[in-house]
C-alpha positions in Angstrom: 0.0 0.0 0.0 1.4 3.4 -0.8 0.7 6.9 0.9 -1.2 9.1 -2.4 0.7 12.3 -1.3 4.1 10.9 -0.8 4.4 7.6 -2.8 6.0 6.2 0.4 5.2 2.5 0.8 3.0 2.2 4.1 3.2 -1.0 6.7 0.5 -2.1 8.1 0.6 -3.2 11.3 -1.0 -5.7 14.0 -3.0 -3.9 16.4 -1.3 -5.6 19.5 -3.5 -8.0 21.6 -4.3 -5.6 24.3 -5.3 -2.9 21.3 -6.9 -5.4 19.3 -9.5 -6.4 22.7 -10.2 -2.6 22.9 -11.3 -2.6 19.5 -13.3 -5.9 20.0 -15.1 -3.6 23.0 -15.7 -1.0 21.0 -16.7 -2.7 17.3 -19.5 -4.4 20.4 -20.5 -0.5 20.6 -19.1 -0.4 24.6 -18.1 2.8 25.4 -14.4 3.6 26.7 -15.9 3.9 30.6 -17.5 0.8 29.8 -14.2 -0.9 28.5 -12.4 0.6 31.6 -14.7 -0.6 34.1 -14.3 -4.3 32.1 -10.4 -4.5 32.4 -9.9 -2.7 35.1 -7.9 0.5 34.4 -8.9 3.7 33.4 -11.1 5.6 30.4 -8.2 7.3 29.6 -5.9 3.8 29.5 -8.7 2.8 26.8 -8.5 6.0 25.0 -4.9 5.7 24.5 -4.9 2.0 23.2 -7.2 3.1 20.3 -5.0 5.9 19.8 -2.1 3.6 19.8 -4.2 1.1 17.3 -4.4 3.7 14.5 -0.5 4.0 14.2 -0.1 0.4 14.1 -3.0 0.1 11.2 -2.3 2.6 9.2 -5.6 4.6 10.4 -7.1 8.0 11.5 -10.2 7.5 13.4 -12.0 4.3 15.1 -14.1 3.4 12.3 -11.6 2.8 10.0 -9.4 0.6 12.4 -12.8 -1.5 12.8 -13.4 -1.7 9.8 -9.5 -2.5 8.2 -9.8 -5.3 11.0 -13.0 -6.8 10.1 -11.9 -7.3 6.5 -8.2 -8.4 7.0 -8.9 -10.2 10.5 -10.9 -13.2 9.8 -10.6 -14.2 13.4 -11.8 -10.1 14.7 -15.0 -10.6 12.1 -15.8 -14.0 13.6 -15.6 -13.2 17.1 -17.6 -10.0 16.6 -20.3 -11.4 14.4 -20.6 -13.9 17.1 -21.0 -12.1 20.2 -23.6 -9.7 18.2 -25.7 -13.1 17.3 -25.3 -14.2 20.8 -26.9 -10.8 22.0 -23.8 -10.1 23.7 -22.8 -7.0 22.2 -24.2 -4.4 24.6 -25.1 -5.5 27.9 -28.0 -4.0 29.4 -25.7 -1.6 30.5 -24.6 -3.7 33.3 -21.1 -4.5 33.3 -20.7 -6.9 36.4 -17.1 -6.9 38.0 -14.3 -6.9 36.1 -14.8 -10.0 34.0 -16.5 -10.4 30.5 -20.4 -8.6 29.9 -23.1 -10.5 31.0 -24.6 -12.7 28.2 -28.1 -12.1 27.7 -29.9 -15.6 28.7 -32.3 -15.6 26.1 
């Protein structure tokens, strides 16, 4: 892939794991207090590892890294589409400790 302006030859990048679980979070529509109060560390923690995500990808905003993800990450897509089919995706707002989001039982 090459920059338009420049012609420089750009490298894409793998979000790292932490990064790439931020992302899951978020592509699940969680917000970055939400996120925080899953793993245990701040908003602003959370804020920065999507910051951080776009230099590894290649990006500019959220969307984009979602979206690069979801159609060069077979297993991001999967786990997404699954959790979203499961009802999983956004918790009644209730976030319970600091563990996963609590699966809808229906």
């Amino acid at each position: 892939m090459t920059d338009m302006e420049t012609g420089a030859t750009l490298v894409i990048g793998k979000p790292t794991p932490s990064q790439r679980n931020v992302l899951y979070y978020t592509a699940l529509g969680l917000t970055a207090y939400e996120i925080s109060r899953l793993r245990g560390v701040s908003a602003h923690c959370i804020k920065n590892h999507r910051i951080d995500s776009y230099v590894r990808l290649g990006v500019y905003n959220t969307a984009e890294a979602i979206s690069l993800l979801m159609v060069t990450d077979q297993d991001f897509f999967d786990d997404v589409k699954k959790a979203i089919l499961e009802g999983a995706h956004k918790p009644d707002s209730q976030l319970h400790g600091r563990g996963e989001p609590k699966l809808s039982t229906s």
